[in-house]
mmJSON file of the N, C-alpha and C atoms, coordinates in Angstrom:
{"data_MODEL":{"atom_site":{
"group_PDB":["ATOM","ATOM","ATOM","ATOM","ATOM","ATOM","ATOM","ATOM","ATOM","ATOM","ATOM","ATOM","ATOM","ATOM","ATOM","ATOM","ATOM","ATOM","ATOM","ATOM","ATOM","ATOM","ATOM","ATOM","ATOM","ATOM","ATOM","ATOM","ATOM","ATOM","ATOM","ATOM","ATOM","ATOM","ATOM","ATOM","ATOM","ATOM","ATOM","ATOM","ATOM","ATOM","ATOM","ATOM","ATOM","ATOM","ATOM","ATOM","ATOM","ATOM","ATOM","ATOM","ATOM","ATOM","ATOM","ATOM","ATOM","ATOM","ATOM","ATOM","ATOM","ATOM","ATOM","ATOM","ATOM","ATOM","ATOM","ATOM","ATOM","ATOM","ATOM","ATOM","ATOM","ATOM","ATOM","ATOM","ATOM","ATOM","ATOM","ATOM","ATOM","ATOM","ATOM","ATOM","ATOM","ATOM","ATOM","ATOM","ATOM","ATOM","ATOM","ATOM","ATOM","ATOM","ATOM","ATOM","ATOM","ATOM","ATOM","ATOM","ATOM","ATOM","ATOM","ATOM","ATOM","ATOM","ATOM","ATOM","ATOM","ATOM","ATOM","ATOM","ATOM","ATOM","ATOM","ATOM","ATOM","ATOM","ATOM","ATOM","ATOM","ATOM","ATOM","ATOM","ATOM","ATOM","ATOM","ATOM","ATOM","ATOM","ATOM","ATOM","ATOM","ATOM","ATOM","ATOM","ATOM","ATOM","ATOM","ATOM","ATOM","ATOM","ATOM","ATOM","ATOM","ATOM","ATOM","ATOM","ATOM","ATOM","ATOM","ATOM","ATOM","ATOM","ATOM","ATOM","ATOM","ATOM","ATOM","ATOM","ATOM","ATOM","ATOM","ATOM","ATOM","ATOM","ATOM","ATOM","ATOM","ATOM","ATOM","ATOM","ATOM","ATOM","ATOM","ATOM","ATOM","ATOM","ATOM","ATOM","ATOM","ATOM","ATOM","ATOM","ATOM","ATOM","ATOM","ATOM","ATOM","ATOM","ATOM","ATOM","ATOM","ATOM","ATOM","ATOM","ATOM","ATOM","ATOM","ATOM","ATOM","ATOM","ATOM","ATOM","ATOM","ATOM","ATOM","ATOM","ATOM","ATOM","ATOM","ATOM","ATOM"],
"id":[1,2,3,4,5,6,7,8,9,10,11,12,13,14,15,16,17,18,19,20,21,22,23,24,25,26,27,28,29,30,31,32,33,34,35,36,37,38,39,40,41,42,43,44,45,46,47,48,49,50,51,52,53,54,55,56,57,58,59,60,61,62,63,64,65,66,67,68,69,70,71,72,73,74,75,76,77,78,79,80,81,82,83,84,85,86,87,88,89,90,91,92,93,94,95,96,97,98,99,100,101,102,103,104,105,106,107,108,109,110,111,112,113,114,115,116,117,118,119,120,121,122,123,124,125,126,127,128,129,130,131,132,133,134,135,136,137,138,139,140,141,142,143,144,145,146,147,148,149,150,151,152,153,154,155,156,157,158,159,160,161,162,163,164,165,166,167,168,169,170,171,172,173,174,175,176,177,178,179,180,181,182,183,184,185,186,187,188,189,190,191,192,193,194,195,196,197,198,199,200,201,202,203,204,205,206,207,208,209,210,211,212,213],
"type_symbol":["N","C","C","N","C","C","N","C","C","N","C","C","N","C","C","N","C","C","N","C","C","N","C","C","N","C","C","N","C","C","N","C","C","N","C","C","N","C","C","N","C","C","N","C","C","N","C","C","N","C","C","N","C","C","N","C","C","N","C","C","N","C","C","N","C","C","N","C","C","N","C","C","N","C","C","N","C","C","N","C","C","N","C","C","N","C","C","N","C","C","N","C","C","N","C","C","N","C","C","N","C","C","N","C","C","N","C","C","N","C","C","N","C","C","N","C","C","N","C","C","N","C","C","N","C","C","N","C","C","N","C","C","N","C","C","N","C","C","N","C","C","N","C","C","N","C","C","N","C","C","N","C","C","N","C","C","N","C","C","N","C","C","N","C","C","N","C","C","N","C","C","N","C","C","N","C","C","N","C","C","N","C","C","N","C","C","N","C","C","N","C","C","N","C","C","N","C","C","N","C","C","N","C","C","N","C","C","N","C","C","N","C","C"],
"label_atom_id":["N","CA","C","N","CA","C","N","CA","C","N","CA","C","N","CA","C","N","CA","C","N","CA","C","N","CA","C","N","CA","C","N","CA","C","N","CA","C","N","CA","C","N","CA","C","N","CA","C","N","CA","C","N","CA","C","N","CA","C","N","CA","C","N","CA","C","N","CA","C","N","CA","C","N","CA","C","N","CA","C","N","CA","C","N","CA","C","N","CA","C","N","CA","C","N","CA","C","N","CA","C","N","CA","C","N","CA","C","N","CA","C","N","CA","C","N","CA","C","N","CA","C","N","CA","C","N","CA","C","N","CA","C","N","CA","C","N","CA","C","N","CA","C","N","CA","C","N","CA","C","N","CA","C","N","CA","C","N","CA","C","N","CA","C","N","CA","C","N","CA","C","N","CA","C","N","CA","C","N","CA","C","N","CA","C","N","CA","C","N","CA","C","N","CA","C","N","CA","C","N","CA","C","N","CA","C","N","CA","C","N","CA","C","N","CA","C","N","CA","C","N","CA","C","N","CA","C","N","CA","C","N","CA","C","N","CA","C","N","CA","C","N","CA","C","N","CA","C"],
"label_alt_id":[null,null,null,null,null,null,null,null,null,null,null,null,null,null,null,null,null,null,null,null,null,null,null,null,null,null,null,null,null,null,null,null,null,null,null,null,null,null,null,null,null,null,null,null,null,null,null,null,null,null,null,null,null,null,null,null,null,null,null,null,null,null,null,null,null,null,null,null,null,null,null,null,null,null,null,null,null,null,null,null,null,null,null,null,null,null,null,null,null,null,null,null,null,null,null,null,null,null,null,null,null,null,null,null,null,null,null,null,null,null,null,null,null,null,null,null,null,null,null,null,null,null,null,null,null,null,null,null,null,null,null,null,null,null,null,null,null,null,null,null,null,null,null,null,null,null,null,null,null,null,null,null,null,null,null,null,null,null,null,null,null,null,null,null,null,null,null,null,null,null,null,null,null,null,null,null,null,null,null,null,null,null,null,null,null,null,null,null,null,null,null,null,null,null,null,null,null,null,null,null,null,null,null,null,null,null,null,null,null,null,null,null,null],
"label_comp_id":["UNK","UNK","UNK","UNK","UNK","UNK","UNK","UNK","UNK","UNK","UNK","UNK","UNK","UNK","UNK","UNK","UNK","UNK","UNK","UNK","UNK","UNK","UNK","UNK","UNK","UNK","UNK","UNK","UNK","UNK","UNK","UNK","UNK","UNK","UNK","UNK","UNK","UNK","UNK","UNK","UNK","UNK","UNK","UNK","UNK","UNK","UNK","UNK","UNK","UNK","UNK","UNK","UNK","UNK","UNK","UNK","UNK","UNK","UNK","UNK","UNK","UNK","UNK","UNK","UNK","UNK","UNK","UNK","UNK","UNK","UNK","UNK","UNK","UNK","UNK","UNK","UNK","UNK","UNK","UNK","UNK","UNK","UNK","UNK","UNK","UNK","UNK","UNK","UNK","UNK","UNK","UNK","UNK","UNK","UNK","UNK","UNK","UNK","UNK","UNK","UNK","UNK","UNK","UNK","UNK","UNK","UNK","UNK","UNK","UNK","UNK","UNK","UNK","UNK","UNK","UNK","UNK","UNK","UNK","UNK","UNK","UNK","UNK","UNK","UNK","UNK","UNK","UNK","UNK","UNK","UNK","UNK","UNK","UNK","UNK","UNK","UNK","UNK","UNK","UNK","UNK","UNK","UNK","UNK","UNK","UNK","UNK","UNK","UNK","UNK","UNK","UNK","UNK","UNK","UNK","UNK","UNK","UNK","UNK","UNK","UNK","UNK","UNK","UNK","UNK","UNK","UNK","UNK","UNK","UNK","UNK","UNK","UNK","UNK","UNK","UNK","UNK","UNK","UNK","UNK","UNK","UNK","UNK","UNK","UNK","UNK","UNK","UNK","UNK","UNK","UNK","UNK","UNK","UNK","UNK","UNK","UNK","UNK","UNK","UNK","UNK","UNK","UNK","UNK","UNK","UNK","UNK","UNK","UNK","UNK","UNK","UNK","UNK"],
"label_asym_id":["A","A","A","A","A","A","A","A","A","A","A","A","A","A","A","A","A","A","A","A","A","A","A","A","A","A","A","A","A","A","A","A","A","A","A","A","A","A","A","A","A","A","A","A","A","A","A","A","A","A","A","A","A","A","A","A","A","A","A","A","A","A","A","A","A","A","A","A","A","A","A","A","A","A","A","A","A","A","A","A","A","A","A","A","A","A","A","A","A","A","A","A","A","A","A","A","A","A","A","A","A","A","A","A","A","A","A","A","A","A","A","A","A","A","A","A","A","A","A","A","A","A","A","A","A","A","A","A","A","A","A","A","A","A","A","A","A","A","A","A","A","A","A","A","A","A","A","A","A","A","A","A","A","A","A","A","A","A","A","A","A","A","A","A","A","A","A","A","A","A","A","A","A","A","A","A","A","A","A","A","A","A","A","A","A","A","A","A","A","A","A","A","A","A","A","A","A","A","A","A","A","A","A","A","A","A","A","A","A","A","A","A","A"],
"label_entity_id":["1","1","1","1","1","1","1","1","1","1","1","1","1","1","1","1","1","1","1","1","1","1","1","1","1","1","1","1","1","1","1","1","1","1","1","1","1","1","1","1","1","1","1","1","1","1","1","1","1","1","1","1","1","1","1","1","1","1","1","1","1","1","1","1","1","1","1","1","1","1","1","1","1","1","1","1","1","1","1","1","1","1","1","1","1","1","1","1","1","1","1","1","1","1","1","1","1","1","1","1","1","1","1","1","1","1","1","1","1","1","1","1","1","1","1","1","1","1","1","1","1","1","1","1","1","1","1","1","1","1","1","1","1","1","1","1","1","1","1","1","1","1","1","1","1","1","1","1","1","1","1","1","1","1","1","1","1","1","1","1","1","1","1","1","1","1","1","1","1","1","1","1","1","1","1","1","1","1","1","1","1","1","1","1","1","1","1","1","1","1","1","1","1","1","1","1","1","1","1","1","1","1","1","1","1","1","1","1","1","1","1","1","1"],
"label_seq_id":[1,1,1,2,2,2,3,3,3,4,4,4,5,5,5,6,6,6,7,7,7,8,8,8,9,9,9,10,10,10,11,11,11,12,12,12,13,13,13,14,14,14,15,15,15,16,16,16,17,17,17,18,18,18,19,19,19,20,20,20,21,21,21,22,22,22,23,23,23,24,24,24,25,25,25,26,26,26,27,27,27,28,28,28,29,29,29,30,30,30,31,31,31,32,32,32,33,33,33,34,34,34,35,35,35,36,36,36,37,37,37,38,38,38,39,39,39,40,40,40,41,41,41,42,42,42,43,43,43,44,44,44,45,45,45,46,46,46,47,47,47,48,48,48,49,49,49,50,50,50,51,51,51,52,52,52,53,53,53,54,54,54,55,55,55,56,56,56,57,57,57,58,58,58,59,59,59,60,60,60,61,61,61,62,62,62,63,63,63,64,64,64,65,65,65,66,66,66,67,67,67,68,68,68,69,69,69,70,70,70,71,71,71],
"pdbx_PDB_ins_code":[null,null,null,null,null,null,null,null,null,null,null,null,null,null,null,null,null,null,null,null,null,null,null,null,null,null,null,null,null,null,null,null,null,null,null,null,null,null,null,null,null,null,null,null,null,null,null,null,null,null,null,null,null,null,null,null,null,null,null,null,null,null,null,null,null,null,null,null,null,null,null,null,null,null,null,null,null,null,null,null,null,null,null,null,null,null,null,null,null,null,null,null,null,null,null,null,null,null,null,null,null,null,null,null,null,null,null,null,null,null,null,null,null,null,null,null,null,null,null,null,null,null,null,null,null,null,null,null,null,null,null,null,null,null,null,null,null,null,null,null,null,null,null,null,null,null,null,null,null,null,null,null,null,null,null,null,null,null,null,null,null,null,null,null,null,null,null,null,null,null,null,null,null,null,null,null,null,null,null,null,null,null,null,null,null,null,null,null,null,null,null,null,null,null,null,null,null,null,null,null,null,null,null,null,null,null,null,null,null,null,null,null,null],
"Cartn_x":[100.781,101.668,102.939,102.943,103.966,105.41,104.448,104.362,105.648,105.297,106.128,107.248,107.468,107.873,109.479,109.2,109.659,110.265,109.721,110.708,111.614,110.898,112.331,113.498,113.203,114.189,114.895,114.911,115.358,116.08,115.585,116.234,117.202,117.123,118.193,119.322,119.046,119.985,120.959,119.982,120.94,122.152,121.459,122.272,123.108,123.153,124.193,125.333,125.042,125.585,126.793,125.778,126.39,127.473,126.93,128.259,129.285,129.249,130.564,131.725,130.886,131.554,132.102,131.836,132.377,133.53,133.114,134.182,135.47,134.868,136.028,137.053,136.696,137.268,137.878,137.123,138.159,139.487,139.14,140.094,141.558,140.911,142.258,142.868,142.18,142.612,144.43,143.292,144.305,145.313,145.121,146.197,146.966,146.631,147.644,148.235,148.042,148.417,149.572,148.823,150.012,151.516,150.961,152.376,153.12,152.262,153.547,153.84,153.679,153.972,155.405,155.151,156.0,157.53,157.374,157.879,158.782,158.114,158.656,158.885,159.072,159.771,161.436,162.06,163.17,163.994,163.077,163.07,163.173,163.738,163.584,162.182,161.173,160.232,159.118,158.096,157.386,156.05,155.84,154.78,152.972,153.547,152.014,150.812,150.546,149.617,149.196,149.681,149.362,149.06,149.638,149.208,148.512,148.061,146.89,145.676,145.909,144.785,144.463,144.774,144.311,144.009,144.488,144.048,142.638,142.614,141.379,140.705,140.248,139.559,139.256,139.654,139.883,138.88,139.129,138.244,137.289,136.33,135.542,134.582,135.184,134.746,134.117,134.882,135.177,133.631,133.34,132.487,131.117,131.661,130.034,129.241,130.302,129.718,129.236,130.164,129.278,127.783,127.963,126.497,125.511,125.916,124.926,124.391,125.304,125.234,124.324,124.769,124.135,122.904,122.703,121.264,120.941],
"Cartn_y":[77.916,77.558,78.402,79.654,80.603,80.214,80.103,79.992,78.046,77.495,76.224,76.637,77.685,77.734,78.625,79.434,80.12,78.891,78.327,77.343,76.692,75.92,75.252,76.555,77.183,78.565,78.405,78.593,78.929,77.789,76.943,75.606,74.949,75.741,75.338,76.362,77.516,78.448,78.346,77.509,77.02,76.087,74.883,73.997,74.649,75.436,75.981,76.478,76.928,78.162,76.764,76.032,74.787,74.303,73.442,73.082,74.246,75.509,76.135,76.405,76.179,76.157,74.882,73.923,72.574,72.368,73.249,73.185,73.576,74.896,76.108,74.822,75.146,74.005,72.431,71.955,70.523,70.915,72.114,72.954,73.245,73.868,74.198,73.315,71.948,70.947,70.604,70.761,69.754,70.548,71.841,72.529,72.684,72.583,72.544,71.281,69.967,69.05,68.98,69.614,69.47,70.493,71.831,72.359,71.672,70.697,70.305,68.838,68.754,67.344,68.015,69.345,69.471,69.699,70.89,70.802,69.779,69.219,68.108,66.944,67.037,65.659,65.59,66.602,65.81,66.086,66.133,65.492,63.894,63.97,62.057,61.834,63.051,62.607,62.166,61.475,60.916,61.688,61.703,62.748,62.094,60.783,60.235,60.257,60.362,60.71,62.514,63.147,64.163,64.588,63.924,63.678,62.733,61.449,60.887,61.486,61.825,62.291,63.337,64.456,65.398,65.657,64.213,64.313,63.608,62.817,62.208,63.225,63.279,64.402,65.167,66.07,67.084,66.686,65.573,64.916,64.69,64.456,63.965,64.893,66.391,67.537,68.299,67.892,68.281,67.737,66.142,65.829,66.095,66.377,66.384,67.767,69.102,69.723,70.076,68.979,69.24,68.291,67.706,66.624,67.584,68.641,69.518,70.86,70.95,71.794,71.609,70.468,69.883,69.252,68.62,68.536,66.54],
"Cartn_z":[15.574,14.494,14.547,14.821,14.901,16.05,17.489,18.293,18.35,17.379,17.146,16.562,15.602,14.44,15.035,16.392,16.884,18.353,18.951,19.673,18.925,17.563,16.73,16.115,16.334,15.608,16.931,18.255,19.499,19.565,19.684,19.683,18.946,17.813,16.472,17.289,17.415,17.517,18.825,20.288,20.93,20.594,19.828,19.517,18.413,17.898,16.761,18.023,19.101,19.765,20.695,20.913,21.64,21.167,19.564,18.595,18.222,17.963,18.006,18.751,20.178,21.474,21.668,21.155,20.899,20.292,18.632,17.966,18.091,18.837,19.732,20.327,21.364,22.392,21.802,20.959,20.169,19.339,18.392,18.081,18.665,20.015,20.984,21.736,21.71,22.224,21.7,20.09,18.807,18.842,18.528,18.498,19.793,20.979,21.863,21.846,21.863,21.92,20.709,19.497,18.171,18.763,19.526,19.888,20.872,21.789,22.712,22.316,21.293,20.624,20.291,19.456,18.597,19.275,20.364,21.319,22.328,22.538,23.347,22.12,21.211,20.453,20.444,20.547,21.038,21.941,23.13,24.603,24.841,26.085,26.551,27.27,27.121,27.967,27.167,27.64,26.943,26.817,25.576,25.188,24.723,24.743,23.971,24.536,26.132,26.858,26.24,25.972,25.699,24.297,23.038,21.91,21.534,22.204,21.761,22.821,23.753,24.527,24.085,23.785,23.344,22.051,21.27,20.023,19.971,20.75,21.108,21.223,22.605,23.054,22.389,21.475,20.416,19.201,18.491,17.548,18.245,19.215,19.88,20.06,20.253,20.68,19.287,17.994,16.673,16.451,16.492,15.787,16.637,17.773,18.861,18.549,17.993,17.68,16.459,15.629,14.485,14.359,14.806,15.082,15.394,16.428,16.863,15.721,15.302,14.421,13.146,12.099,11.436,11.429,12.657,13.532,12.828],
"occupancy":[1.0,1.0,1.0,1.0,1.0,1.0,1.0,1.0,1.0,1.0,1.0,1.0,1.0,1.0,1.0,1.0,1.0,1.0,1.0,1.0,1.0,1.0,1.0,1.0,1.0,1.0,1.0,1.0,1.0,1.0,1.0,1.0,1.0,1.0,1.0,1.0,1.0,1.0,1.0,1.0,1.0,1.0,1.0,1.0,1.0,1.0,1.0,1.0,1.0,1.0,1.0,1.0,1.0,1.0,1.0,1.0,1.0,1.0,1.0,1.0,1.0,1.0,1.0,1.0,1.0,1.0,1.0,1.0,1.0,1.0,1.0,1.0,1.0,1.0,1.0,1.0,1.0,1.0,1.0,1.0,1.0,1.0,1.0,1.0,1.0,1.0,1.0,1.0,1.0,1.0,1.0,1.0,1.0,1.0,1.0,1.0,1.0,1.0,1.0,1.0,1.0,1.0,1.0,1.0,1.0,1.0,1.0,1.0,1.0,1.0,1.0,1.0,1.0,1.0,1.0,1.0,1.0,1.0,1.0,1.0,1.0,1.0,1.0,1.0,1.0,1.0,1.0,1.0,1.0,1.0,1.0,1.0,1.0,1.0,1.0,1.0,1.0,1.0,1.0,1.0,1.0,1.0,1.0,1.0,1.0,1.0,1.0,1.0,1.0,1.0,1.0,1.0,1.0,1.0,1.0,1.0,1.0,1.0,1.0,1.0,1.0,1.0,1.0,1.0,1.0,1.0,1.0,1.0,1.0,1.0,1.0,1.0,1.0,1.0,1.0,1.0,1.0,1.0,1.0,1.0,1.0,1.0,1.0,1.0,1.0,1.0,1.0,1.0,1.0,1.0,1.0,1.0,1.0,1.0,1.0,1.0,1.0,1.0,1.0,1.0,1.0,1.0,1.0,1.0,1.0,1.0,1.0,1.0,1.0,1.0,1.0,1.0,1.0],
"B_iso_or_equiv":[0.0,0.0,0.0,0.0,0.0,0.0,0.0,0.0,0.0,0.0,0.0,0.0,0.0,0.0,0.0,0.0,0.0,0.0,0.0,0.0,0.0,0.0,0.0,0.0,0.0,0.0,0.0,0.0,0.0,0.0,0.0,0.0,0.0,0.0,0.0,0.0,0.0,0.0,0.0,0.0,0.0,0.0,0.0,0.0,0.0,0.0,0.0,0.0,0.0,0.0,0.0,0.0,0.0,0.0,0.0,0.0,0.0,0.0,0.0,0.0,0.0,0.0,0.0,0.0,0.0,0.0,0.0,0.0,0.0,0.0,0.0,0.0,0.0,0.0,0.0,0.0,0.0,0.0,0.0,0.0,0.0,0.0,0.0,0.0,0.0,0.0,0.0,0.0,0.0,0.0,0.0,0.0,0.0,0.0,0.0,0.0,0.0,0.0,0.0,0.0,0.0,0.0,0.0,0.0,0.0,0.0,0.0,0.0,0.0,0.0,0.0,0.0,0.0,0.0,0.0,0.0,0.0,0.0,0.0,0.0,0.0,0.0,0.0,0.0,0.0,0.0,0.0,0.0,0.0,0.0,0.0,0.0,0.0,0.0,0.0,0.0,0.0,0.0,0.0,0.0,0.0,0.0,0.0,0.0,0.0,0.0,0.0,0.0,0.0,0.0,0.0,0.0,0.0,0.0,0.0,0.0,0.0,0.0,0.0,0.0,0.0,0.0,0.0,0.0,0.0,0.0,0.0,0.0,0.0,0.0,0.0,0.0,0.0,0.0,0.0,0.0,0.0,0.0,0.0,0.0,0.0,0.0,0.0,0.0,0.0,0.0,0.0,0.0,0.0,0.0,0.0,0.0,0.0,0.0,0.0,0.0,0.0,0.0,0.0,0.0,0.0,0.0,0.0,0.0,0.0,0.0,0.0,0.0,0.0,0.0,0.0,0.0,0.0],
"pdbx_formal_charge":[null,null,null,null,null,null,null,null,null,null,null,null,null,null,null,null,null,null,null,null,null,null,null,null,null,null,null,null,null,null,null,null,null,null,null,null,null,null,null,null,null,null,null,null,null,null,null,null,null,null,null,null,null,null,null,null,null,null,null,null,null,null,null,null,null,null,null,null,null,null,null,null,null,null,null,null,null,null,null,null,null,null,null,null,null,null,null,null,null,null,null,null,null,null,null,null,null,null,null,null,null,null,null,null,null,null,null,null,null,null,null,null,null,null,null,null,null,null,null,null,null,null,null,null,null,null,null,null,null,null,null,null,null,null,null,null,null,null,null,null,null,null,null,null,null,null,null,null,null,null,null,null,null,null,null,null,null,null,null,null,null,null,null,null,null,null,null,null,null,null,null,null,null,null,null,null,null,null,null,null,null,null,null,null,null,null,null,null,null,null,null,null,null,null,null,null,null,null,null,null,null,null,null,null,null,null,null,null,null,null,null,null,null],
"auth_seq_id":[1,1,1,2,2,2,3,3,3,4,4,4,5,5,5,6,6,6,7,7,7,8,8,8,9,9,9,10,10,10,11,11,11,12,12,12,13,13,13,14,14,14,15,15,15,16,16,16,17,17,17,18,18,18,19,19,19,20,20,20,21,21,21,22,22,22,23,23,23,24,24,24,25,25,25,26,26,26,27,27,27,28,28,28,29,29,29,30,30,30,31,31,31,32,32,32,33,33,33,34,34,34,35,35,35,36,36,36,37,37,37,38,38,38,39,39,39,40,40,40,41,41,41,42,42,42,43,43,43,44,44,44,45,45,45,46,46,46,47,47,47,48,48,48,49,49,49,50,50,50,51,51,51,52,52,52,53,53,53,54,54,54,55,55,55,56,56,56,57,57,57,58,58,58,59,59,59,60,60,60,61,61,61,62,62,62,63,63,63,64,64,64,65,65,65,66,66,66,67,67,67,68,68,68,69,69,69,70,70,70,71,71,71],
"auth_comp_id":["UNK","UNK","UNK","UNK","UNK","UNK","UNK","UNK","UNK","UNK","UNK","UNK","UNK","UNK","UNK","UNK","UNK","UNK","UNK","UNK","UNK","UNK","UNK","UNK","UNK","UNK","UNK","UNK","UNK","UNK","UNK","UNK","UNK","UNK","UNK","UNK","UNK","UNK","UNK","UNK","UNK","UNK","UNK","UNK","UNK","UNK","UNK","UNK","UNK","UNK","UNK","UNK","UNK","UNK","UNK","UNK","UNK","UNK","UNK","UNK","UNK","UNK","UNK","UNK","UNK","UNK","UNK","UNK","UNK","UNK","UNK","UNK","UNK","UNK","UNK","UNK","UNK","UNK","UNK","UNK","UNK","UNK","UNK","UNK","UNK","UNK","UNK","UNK","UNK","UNK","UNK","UNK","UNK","UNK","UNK","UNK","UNK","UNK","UNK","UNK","UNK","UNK","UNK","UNK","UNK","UNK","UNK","UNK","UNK","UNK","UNK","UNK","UNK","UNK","UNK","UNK","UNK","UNK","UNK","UNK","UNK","UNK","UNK","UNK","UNK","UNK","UNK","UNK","UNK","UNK","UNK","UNK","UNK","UNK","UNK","UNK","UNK","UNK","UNK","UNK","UNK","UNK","UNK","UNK","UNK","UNK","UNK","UNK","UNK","UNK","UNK","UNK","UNK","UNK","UNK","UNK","UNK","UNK","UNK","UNK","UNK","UNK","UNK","UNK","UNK","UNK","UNK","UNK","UNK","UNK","UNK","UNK","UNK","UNK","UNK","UNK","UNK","UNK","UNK","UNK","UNK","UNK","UNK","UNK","UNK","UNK","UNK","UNK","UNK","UNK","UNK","UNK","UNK","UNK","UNK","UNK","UNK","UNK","UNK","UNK","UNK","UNK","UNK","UNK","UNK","UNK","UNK","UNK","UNK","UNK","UNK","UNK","UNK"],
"auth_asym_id":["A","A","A","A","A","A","A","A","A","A","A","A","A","A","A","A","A","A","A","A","A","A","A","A","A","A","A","A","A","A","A","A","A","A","A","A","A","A","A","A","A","A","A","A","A","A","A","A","A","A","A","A","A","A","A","A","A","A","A","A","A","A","A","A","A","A","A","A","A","A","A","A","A","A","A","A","A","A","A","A","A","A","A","A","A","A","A","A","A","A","A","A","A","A","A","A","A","A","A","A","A","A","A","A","A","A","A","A","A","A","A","A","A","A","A","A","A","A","A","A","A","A","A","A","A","A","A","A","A","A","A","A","A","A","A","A","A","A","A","A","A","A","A","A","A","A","A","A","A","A","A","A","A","A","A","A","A","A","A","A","A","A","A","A","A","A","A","A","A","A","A","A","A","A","A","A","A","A","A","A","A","A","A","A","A","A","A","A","A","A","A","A","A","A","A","A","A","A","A","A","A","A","A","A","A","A","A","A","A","A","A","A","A"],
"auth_atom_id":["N","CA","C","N","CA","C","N","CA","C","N","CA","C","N","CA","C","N","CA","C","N","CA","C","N","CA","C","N","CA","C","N","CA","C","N","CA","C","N","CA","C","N","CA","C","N","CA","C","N","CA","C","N","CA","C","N","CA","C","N","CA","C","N","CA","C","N","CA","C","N","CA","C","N","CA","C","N","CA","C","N","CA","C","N","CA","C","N","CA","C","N","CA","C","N","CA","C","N","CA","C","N","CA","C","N","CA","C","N","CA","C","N","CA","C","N","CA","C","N","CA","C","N","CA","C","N","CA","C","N","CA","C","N","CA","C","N","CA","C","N","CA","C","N","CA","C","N","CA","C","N","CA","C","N","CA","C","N","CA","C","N","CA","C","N","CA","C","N","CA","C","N","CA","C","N","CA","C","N","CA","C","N","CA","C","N","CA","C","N","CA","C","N","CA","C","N","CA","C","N","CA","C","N","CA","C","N","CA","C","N","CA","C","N","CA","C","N","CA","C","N","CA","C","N","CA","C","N","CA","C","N","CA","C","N","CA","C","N","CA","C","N","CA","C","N","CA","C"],
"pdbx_PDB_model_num":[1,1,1,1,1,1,1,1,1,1,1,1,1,1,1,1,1,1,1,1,1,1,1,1,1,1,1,1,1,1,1,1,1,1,1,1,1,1,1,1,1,1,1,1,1,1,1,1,1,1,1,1,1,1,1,1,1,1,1,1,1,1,1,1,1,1,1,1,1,1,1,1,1,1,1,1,1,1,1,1,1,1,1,1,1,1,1,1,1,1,1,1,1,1,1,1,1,1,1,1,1,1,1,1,1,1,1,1,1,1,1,1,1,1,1,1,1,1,1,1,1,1,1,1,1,1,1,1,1,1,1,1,1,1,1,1,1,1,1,1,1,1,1,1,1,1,1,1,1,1,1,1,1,1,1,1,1,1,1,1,1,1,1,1,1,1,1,1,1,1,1,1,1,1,1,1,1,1,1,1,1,1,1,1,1,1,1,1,1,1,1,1,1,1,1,1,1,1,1,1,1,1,1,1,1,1,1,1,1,1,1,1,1]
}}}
């Protein structure tokens, strides 16, 4: 019984460890993408590959770790 009680503890605690590292990383996505949005807006070059992709990406990363997290 212990012995169960102590894999789901391990197991929670990976996946906690997992989703923060998730969150980390979707985080720095958004925020890099928001500075070179910001950056490059009034430039002639085209920026939307890099602000929808990384905003993508970013949210994607956001919710995968909270899925993990929350369980």
């Amino acid at each position: 019984m212990n012995t169960e009680k102590n894999q789901q503890d391990e197991q929670y605690k990976k996946r906690t460890k997992s989703g923060l590292a998730l969150l980390v990383i979707g985080s720095a996505l958004l925020l890099t993408g928001f500075i070179i949005t910001c950056v490059n807006f009034h430039s002639d070059q085209s920026f939307t590959i890099i602000m929808y992709g990384t905003s993508s990406v970013g949210i994607v990363l956001l919710f995968w770790g909270l899925y993990l997290i929350v369980g």
